[in-house]
MARBA-3410 file (N, C-alpha, C, O; in Angstrom, 1 decimal):
122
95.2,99.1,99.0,96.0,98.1,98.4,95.4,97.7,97.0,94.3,97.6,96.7 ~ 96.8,97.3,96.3,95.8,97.0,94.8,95.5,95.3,94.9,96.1,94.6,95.7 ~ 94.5,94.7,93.9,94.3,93.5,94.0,93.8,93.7,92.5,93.5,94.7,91.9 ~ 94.0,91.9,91.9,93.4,92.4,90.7,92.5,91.3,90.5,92.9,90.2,91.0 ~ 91.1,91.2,89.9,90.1,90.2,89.6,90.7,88.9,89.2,91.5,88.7,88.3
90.1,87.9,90.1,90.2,86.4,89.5,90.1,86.0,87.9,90.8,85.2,87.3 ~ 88.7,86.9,87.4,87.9,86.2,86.4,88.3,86.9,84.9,87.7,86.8,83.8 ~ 89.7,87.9,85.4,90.2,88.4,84.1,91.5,88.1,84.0,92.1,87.7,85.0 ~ 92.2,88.2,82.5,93.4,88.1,82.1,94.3,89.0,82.1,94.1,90.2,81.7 ~ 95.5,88.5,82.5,96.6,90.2,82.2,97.4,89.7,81.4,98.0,88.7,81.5
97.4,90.5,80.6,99.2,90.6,79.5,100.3,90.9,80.1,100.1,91.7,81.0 ~ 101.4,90.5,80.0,102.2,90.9,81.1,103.1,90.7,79.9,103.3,89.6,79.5 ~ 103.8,92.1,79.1,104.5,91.9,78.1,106.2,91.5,78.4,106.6,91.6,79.6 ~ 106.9,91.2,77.6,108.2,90.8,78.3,108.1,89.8,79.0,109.0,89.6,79.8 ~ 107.1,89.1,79.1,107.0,88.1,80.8,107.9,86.9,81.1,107.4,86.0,81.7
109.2,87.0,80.6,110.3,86.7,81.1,111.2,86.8,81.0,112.1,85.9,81.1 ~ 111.5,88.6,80.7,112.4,89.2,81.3,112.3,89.8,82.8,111.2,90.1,83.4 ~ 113.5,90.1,83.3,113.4,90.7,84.9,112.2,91.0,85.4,111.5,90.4,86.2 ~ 111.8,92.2,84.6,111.1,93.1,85.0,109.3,92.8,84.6,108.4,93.4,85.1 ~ 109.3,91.7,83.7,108.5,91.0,83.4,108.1,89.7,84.5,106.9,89.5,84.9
109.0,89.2,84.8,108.9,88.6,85.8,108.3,88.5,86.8,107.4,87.8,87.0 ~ 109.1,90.2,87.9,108.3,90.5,88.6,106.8,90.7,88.9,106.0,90.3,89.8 ~ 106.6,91.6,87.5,105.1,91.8,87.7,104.5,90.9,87.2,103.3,91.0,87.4 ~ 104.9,89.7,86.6,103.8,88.4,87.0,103.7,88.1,88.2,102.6,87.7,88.7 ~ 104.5,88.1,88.9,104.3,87.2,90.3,103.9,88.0,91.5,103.7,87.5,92.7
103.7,89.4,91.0,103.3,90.6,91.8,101.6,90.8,91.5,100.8,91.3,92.3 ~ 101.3,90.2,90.4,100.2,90.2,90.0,99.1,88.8,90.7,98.1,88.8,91.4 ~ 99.9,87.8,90.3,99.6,86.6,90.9,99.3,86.7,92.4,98.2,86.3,92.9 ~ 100.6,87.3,92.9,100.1,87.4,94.8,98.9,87.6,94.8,98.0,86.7,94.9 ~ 98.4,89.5,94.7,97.1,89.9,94.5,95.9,89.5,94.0,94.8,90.0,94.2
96.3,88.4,93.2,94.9,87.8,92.9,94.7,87.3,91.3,93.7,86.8,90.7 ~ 95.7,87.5,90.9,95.5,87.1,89.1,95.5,86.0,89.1,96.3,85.3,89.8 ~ 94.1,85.3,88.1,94.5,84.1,88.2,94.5,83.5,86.5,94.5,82.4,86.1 ~ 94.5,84.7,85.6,94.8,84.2,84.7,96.0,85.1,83.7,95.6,86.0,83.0 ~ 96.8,84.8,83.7,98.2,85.2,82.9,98.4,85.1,81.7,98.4,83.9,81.3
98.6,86.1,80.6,99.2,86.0,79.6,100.9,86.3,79.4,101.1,87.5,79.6 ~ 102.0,85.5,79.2,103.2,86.3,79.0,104.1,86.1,77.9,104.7,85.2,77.4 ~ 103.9,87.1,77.6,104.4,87.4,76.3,105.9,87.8,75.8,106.6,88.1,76.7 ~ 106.3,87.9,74.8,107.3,87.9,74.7,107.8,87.7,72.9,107.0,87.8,72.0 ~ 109.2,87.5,72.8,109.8,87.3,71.4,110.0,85.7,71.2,109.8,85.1,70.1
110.6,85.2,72.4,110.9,83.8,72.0,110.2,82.7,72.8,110.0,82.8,73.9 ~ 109.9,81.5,72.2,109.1,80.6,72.3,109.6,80.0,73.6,110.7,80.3,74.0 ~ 108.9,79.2,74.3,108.6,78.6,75.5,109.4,77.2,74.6,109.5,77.1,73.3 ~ 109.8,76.3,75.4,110.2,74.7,74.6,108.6,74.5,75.0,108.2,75.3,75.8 ~ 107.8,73.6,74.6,106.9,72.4,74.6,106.6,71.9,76.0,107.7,72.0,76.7
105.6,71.4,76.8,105.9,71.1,77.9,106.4,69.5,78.3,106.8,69.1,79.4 ~ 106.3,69.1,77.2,106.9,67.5,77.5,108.6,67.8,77.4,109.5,67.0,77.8 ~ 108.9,69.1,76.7,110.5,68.7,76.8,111.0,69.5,78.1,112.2,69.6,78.2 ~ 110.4,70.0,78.9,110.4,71.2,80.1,111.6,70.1,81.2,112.4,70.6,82.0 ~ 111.3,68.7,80.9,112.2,68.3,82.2,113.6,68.0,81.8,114.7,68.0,82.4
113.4,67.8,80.6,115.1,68.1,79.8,115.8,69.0,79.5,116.9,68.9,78.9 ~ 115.0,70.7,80.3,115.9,71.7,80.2,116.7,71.7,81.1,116.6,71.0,82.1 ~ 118.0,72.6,80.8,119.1,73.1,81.8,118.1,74.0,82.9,117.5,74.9,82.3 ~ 118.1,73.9,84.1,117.2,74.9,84.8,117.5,76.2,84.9,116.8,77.2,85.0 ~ 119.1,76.1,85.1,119.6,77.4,85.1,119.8,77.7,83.9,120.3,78.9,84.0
119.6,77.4,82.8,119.4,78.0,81.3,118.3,79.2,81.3,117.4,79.2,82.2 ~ 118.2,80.2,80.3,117.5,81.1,80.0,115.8,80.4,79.9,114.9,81.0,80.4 ~ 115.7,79.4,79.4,114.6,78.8,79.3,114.5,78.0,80.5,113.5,78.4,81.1 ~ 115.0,77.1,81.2,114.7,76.8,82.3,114.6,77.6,83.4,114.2,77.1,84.4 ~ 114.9,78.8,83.3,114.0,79.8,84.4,112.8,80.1,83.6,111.8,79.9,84.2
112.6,80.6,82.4,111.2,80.7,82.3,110.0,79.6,82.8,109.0,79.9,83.3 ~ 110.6,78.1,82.4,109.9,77.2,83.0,110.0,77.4,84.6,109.0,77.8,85.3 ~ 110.7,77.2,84.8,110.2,77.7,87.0,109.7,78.5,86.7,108.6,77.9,87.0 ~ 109.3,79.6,86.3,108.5,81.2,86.2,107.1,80.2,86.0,106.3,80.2,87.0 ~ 106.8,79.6,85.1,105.9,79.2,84.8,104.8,78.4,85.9,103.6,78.5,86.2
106.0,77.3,86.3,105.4,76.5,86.7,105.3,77.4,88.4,104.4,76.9,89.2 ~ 105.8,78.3,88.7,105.7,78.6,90.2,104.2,79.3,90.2,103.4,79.1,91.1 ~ 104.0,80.1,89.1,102.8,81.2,89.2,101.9,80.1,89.1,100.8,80.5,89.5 ~ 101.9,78.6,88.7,100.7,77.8,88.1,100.4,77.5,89.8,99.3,77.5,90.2 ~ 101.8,77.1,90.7,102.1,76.2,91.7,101.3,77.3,92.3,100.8,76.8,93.3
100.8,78.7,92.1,100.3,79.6,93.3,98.8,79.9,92.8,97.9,80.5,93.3 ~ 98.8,79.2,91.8,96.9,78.9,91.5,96.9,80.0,90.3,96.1,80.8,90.6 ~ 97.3,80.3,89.4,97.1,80.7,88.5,97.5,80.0,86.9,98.6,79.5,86.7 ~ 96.3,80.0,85.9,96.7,79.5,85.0,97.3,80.7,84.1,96.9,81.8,83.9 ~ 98.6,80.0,83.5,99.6,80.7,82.4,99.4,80.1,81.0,99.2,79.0,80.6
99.4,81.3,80.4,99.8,80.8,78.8,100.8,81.8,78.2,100.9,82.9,78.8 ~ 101.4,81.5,77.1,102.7,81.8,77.0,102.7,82.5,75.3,103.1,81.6,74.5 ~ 102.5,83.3,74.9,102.6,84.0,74.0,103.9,84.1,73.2,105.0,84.3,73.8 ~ 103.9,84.2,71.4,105.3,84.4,71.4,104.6,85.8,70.1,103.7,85.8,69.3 ~ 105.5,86.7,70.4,104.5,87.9,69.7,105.7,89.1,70.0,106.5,89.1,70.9
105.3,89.8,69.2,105.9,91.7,68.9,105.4,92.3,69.5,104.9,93.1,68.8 ~ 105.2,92.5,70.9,104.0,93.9,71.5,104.3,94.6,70.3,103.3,94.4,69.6 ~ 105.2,95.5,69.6,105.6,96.6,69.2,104.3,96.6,67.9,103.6,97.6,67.6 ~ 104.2,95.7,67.5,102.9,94.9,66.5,101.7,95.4,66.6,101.1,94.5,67.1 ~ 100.8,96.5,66.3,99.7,96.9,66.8,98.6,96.2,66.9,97.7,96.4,67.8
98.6,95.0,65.3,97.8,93.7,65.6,98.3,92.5,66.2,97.7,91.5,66.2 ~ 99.3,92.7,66.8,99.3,91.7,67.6,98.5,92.1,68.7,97.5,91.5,69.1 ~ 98.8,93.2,69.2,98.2,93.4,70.7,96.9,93.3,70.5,96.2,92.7,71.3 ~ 96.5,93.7,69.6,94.6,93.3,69.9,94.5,91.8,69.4,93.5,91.1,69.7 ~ 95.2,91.4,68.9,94.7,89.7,68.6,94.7,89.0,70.3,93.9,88.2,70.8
95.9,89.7,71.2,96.5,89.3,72.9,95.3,89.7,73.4,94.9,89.0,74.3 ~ 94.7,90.6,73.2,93.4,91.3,73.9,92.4,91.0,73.7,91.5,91.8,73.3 ~ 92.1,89.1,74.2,90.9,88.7,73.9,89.5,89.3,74.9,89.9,89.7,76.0 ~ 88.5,89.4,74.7,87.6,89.5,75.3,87.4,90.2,76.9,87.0,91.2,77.4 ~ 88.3,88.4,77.5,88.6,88.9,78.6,90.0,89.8,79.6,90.5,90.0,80.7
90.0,90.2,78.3,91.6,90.8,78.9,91.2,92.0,79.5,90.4,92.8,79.0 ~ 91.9,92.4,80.9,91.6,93.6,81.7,92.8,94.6,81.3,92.6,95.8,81.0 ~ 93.8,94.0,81.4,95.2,95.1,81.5,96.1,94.7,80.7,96.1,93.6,80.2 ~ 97.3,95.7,80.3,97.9,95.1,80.4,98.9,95.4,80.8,99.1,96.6,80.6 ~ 99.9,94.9,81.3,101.0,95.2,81.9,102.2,94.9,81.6,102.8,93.9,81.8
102.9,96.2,81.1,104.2,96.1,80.5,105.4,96.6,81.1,105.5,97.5,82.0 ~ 106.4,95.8,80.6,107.9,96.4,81.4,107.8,98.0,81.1,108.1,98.8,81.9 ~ 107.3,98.3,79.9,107.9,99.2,79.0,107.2,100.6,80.5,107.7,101.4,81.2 ~ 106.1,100.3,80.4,105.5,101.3,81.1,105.7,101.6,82.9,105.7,102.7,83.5 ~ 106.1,100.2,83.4,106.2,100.2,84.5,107.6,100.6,85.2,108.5,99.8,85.1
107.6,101.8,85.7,109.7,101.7,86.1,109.3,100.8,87.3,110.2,100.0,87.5 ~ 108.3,100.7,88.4,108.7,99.8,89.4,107.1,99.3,90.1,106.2,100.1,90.4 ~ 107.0,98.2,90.1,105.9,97.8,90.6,105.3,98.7,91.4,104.1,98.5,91.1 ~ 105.2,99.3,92.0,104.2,100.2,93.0,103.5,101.4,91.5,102.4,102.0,91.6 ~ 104.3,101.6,90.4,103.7,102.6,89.6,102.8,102.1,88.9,101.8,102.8,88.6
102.7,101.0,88.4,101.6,100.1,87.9,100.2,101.0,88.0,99.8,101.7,87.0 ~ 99.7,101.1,88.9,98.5,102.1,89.3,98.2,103.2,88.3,97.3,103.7,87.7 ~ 99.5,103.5,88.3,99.5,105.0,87.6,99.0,104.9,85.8,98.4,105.7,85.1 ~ 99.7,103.5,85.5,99.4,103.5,84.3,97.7,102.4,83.5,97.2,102.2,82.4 ~ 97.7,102.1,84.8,96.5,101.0,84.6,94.9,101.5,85.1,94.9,102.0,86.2
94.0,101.5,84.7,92.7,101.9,84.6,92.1,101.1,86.3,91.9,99.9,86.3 ~ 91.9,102.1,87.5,92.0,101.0,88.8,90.5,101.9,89.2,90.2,103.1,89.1 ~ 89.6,100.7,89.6,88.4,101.0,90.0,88.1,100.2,91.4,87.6,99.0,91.5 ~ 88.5,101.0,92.2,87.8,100.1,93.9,89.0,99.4,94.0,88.8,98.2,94.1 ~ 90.5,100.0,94.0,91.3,99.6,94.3,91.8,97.8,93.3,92.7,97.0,93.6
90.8,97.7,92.3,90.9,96.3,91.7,91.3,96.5,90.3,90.4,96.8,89.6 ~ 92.6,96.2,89.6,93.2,96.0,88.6,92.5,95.3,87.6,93.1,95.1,86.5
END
């Protein structure tokens, strides 16, 4: 089974679209406990989070947010061009392990295939 280290960060590009989605909270289960999600458009502020529409495009990213936080993981919210070559290494601080993209993944179980896995740990 895969799991992935507490003490590292994952990029999780797209991270709230569908498929972005998923693999945050697929990641999370397993053990991530620190999230990067990235994307094109900005997060609202968190003081304005309770004045969104929930079922708005942005008020699901806020549930996204707040559910992965609600499961012990800390999120931060990127607003960036993967396609950007300096962006991605500016995203790839120090601690960053993986990263995990819609682009690469057709379905959570292939993840493995594209990610560098040692002792079963992401």
């Amino acid at each position: 089974a895969i799991s992935f280290r507490a003490d590292a960060t994952y990029l999780v590009t797209g991270g709230f679209g569908a498929v972005g989605r998923d693999i945050a909270r697929w990641s999370v289960e397993r053990g991530a406990r620190s999230v990067v999600l990235a994307g094109r458009t900005p997060l609202a502020s968190r003081d304005e989070w309770n004045r969104i529409d929930p079922d708005s495009k942005q008020g699901r990213s806020i549930a996204l947010v707040r559910e992965l936080e609600a499961a012990g993981a800390t999120v931060q919210c990127a607003v960036v061009d993967v396609g950007d070559e300096w962006a991605q290494i500016a995203l790839q601080g120090p601690r960053s392990t993986a990263i995990l993209s819609r682009l690469t993944a057709v379905d959570l179980g292939s993840i493995a295939r594209f990610a560098f896995v040692e002792g079963g740990h992401l």
